[in-house]
C-alpha positions as CSV (number, residue, x, y, z in Angstrom):
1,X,-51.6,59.8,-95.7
2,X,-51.6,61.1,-92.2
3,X,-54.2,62.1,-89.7
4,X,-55.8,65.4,-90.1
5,X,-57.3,66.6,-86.8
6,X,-58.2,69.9,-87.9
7,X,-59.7,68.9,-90.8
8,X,-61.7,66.1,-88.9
9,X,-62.5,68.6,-86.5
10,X,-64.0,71.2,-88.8
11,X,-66.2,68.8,-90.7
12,X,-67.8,67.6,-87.6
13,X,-68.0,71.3,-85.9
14,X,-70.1,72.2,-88.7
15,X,-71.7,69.2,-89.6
16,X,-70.2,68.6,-93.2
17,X,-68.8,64.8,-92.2
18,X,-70.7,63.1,-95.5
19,X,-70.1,60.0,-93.9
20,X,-71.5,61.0,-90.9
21,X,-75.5,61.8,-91.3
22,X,-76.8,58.0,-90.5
23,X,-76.3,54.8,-89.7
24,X,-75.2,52.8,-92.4
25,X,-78.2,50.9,-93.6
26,X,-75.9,47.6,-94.0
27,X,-75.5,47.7,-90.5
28,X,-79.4,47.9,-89.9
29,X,-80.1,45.5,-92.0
30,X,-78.0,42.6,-90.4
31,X,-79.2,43.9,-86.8
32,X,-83.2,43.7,-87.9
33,X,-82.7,40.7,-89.8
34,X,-80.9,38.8,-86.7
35,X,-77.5,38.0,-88.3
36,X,-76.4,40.1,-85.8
37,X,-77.9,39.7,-82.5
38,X,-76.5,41.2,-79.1
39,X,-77.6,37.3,-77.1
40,X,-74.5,36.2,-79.3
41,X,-72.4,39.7,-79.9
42,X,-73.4,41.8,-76.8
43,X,-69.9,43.9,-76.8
44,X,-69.5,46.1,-79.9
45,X,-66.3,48.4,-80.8
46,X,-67.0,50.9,-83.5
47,X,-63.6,52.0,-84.7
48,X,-63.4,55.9,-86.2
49,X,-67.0,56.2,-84.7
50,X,-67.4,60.3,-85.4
51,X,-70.2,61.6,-83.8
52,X,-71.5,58.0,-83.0
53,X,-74.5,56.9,-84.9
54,X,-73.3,53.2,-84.7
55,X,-72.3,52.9,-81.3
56,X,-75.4,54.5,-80.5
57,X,-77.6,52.3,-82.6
58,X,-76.3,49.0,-81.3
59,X,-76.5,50.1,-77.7
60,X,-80.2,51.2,-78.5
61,X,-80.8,47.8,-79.8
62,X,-79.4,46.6,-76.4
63,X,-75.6,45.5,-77.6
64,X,-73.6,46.7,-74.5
65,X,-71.3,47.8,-73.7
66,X,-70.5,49.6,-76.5
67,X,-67.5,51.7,-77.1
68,X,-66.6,54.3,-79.9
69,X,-63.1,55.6,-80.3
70,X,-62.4,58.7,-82.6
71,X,-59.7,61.0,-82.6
72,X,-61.5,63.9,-83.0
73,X,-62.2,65.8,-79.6
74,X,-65.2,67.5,-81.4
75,X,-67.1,63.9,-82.6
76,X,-66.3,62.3,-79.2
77,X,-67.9,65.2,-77.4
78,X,-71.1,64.9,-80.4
79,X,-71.0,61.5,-79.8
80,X,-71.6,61.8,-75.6
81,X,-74.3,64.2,-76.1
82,X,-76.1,61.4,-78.9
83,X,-75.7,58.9,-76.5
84,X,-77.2,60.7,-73.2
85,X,-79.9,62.1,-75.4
86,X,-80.9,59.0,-76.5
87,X,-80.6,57.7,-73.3
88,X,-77.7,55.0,-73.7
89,X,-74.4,56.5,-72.2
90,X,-74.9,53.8,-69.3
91,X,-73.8,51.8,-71.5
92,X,-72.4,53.2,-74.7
93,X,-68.9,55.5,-73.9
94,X,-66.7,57.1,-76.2
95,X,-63.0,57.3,-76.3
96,X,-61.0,60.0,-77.7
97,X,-57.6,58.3,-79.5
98,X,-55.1,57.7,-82.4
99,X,-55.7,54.0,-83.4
100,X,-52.3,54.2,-85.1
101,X,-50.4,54.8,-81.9
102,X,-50.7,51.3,-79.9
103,X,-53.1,50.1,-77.6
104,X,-55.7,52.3,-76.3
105,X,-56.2,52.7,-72.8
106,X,-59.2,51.5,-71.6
107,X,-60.0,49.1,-74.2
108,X,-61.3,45.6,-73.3
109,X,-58.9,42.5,-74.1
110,X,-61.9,41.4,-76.7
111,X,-64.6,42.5,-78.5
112,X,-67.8,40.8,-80.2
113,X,-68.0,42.6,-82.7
114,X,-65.9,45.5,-84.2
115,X,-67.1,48.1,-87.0
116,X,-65.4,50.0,-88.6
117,X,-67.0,52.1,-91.1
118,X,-63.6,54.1,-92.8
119,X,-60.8,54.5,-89.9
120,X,-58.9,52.1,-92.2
121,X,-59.5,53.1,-95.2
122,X,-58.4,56.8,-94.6
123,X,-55.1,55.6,-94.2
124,X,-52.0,54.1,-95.7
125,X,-49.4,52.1,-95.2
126,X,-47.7,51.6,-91.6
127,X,-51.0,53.4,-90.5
128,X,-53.4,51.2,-92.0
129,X,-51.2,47.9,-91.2
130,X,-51.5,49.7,-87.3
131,X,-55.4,49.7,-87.4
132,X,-55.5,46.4,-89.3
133,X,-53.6,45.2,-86.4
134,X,-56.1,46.6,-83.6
135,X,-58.8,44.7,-85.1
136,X,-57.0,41.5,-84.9
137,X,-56.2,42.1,-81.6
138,X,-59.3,43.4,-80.0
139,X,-61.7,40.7,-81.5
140,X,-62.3,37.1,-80.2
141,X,-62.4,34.1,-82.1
142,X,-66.0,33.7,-83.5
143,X,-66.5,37.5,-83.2
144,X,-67.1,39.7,-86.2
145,X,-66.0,42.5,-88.3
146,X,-68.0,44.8,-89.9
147,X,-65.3,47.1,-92.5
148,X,-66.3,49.6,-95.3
149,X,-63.7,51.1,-97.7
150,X,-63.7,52.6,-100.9
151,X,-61.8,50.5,-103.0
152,X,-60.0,50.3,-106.5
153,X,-56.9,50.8,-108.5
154,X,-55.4,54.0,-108.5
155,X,-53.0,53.4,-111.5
156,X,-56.4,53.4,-113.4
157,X,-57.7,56.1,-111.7
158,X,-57.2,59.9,-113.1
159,X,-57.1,63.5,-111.4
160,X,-58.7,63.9,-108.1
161,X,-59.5,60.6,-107.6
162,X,-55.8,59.3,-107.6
163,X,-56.2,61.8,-104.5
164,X,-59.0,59.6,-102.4
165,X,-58.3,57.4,-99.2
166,X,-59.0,53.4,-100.7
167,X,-57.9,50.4,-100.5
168,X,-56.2,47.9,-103.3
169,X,-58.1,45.6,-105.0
170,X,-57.4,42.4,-102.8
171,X,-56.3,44.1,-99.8
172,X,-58.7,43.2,-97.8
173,X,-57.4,39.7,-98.0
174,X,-53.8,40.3,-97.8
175,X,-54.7,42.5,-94.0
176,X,-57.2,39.9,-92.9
177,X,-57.7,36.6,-94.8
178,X,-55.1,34.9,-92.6
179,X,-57.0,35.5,-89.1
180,X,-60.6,35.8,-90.4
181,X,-63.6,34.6,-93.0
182,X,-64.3,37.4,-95.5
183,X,-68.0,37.8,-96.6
184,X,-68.6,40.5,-99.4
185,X,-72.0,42.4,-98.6
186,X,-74.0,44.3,-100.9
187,X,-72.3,47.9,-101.7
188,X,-71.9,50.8,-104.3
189,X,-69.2,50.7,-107.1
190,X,-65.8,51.5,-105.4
191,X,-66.9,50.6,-102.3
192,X,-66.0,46.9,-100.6
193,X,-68.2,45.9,-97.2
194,X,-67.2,43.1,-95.7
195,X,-68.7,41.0,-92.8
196,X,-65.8,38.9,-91.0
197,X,-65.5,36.4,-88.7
198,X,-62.3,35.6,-86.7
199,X,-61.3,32.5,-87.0
């Protein structure tokens, strides 16, 4: 599967992004419950960030700096106006980028913590090994990972849904249980959330 811009582009022109109307509440509930704390994981990365909900959410809850990198021209420029209106673009930025093409310019050497709520799973193969790759590389040892995929076997699946962006059963483990400790979180069926910790 490759990158769509346009279509990216028109779902966040018109606001019809599914994925992007909230924060995801697994990532609220780990920030008010003090699993995740900005004392021990001030800078955040949010990987795929669309119009910026996360990255604007953890720099509201005083994580900083925070930095979002889509590479949808129309949800980075969403995502600047969400963070001066809500009065944190001094220290949340976004980057427009392909996460598939190498290092991003810009980037810091290491993050706290990364999220990344579908960039990977919206991809396959070389692409996905290349994202899978930038989150080893951009976070430090103790940081975490917060990841989100839909998730199943497609031999098993039928029609349309042979069609959808998801990860293998296992996966996960095969792109990140060498460098990292995997923690399953509470999801929907078909979906996998993970909370890692580099190693």
């Amino acid at each position: 599967m490759r990158l769509r811009p346009w279509f990216y582009n028109t779902l966040y022109r018109f606001n019809l992004a599914p994925w992007d109307k909230e924060v995801r509440p697994q990532l609220t509930e780990l920030v008010e419950s003090g699993r995740l704390t900005p004392a021990e994981l001030p800078r955040a990365l949010d990987l795929g960030c669309g119009t910026g909900a996360e990255a604007v959410y953890l720099a509201g809850k005083g994580f900083g700096p925070v930095v979002g990198v889509d590479f949808s021209p129309v949800a980075v420029r969403a995502a600047r106006a969400r963070a001066r209106a809500a009065r944190v673009d001094d220290r949340c930025t976004f980057v427009r980028a392909d996460l598939t093409a190498g290092p991003v310019p810009g980037l810091a050497d290491a993050y706290d913590l990364i999220c990344d709520f579908g960039a990977l799973n919206d991809l396959e193969g070389e692409q996905r090994q290349a994202v899978a790759r930038t989150i080893h590389r951009l976070s430090r040892p103790g940081g975490k990972v917060l990841l989100w995929c839909f998730q199943g076997d497609k031999s098993q699946l039928s029609g349309g849904a042979k069609m959808a962006p998801m990860i293998a059963p296992g996966e996960e483990k095969e792109l990140f249980g060498d460098a990292f400790d995997l923690e399953y979180l509470p999801t929907r069926p078909r979906t996998v959330m993970l909370l890692m910790t580099r190693r």
